[in-house]
C-alpha positions as a printed NumPy array, in Angstrom:
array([[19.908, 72.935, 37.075],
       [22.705, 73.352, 39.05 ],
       [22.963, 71.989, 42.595],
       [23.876, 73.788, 45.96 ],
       [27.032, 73.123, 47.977],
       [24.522, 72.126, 50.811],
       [22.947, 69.679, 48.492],
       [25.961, 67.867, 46.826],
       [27.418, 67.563, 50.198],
       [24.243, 65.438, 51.155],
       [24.256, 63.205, 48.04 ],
       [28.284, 62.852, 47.921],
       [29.202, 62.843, 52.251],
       [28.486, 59.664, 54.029],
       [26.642, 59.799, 57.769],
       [30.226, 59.108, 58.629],
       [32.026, 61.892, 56.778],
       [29.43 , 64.459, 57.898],
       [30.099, 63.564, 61.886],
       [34.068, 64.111, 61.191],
       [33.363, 67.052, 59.301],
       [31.416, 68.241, 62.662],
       [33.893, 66.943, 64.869],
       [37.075, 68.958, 62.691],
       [34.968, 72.208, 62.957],
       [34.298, 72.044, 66.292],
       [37.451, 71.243, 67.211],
       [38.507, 74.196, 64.994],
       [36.678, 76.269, 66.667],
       [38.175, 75.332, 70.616],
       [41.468, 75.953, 69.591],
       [40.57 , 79.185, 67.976],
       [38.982, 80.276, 70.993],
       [42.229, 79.359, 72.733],
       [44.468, 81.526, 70.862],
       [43.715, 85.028, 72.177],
       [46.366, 85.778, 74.432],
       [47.86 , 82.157, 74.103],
       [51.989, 82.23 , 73.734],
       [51.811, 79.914, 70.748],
       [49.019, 81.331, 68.965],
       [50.642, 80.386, 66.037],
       [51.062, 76.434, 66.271],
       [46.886, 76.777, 67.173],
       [46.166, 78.679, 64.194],
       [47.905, 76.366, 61.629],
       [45.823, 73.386, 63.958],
       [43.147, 75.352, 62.812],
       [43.88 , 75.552, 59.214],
       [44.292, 71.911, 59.103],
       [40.855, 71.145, 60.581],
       [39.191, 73.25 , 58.529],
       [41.076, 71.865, 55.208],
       [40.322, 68.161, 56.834],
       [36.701, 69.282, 57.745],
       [35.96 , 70.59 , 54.09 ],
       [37.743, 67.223, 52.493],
       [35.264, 64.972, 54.416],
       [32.188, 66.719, 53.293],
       [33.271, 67.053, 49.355],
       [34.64 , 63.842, 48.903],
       [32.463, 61.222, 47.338],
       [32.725, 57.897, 49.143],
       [35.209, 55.22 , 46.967],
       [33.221, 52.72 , 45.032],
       [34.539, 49.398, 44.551],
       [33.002, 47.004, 42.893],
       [29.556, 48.984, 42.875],
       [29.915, 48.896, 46.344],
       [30.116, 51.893, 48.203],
       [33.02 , 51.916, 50.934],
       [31.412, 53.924, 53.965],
       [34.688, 53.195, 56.425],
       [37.746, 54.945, 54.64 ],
       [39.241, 58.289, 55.528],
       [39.701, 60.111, 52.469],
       [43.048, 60.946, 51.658],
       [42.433, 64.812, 50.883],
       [41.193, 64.825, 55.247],
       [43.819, 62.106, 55.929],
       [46.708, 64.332, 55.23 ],
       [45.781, 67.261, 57.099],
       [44.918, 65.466, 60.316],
       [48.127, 63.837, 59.692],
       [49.533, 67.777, 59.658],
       [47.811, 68.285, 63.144],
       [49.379, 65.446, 64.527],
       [53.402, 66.394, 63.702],
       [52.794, 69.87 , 64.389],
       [51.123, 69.327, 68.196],
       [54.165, 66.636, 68.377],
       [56.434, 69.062, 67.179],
       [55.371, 72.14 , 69.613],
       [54.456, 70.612, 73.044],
       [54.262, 73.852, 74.199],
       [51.347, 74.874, 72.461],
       [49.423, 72.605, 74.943],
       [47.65 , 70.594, 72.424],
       [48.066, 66.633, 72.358],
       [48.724, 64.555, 69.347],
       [45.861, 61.843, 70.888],
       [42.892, 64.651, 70.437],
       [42.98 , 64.412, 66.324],
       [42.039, 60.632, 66.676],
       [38.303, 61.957, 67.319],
       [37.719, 63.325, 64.447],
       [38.448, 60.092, 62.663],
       [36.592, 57.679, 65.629],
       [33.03 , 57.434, 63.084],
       [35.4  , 55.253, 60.776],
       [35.369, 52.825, 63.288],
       [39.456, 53.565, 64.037],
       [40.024, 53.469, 67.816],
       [41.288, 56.337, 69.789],
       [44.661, 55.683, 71.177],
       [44.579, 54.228, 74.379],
       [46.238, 55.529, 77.466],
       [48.383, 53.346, 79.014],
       [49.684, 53.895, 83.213],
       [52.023, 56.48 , 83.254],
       [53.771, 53.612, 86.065],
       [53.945, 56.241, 88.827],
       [56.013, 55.236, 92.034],
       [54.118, 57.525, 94.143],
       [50.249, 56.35 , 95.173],
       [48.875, 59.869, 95.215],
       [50.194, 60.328, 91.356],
       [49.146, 56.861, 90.463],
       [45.466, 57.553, 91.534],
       [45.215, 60.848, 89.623],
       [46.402, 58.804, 86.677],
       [44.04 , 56.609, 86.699],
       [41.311, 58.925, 87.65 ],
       [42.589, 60.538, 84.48 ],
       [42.193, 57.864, 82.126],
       [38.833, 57.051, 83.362],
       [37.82 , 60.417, 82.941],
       [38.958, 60.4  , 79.266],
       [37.301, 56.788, 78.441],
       [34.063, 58.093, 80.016],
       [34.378, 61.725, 77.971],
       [35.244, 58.926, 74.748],
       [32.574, 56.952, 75.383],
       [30.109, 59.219, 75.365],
       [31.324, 61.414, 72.384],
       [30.805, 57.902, 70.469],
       [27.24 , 57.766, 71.463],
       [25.803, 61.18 , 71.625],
       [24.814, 62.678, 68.996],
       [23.694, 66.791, 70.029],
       [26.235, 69.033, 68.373],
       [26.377, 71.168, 71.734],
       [27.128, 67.97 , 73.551],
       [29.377, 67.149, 71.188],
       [31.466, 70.184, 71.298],
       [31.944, 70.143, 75.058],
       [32.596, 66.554, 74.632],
       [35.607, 67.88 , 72.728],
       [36.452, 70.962, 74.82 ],
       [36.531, 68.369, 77.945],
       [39.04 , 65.772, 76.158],
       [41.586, 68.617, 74.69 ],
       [42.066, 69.334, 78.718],
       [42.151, 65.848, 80.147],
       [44.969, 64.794, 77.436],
       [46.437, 68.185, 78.726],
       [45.993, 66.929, 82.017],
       [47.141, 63.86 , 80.725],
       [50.32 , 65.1  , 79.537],
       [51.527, 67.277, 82.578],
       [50.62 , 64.655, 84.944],
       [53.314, 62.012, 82.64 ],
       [56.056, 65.147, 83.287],
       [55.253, 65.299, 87.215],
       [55.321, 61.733, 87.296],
       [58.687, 61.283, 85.687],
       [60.405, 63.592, 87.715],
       [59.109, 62.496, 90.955],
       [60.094, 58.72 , 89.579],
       [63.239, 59.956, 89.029],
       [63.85 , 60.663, 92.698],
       [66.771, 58.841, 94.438],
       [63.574, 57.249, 97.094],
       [61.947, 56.109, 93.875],
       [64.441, 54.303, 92.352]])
């Protein structure tokens, strides 16, 4: 008797591979959405690719046994690679709008932090509030990606956090040039 895909991804794909699966697809899928009319439609098509490869490497990859022990907290390397991918290219093509920090998600159910945010050190008050409104909003969108568990929830979750780290990101190039004024100095 030969068994489904659907059924050797449940005995083979841990709780925790199945939620980064989820979290690569839907990802996937809001930077596909992003790419009609989008200047760098290429760059978010291979991000795309990438997720999809990752998403399909953490469902059909049997968890590493050591020992008889299963190992439930280790990325596999056929997923690593590709989210690895994600990360040069979106560090490689600023343009494209997309930041490197977003791909950490998708890995957060191995227990791996997300990359924290440090103060962008802005001279002005007005920037230095909207920088830390910033990173609040992003800990609060993190913290609750890490504890709900609706995939509708989820994907807005992720939709929300690929625009703060955009937010993020501009804010970081306003804030250097207006530190880089002579009254700043």
């Amino acid at each position: 008797m030969n068994a489904t895909a659907a059924e050797r991804t449940a005995r083979t794909a841990t709780r925790r591979n199945r939620e980064a699966a989820a979290r690569a697809r839907d990802l996937a899928e809001i930077l596909r959405t992003r790419t009609y009319g989008h200047p760098h439609r290429d760059v978010l098509l291979i991000l795309v690719g990438h997720l999809h490869t990752a998403a399909e490497a953490f469902e059909n990859t049997a968890p590493l046994v050591m020992g008889g022990v299963t190992v439930t907290n280790v990325i596999p390397a056929d997923a690593g690679m590709p989210l690895m991918e994600c990360q040069m290219v979106a560090g490689d093509h600023p343009q494209a709008g997309i930041a490197e920090a977003v791909f950490a998600y998708i890995t957060a159910p191995f227990g791996r932090r997300t990359p924290g945010l440090d103060p962008l050190g802005a001279k002005s008050p007005q920037l230095a509030r909207q920088d830390a409104e910033l990173r609040t909003q992003i800990a609060l969108a993190e913290h609750q990606l890490t504890t709900e568990g609706d995939p509708t929830t989820r994907y807005a979750l992720l939709a929300t956090l690929v625009n703060l780290h955009r937010k993020f990101i501009r804010l970081g190039a306003i804030v250097a040039t207006d530190n880089a004024r002579p009254c700043n100095r």
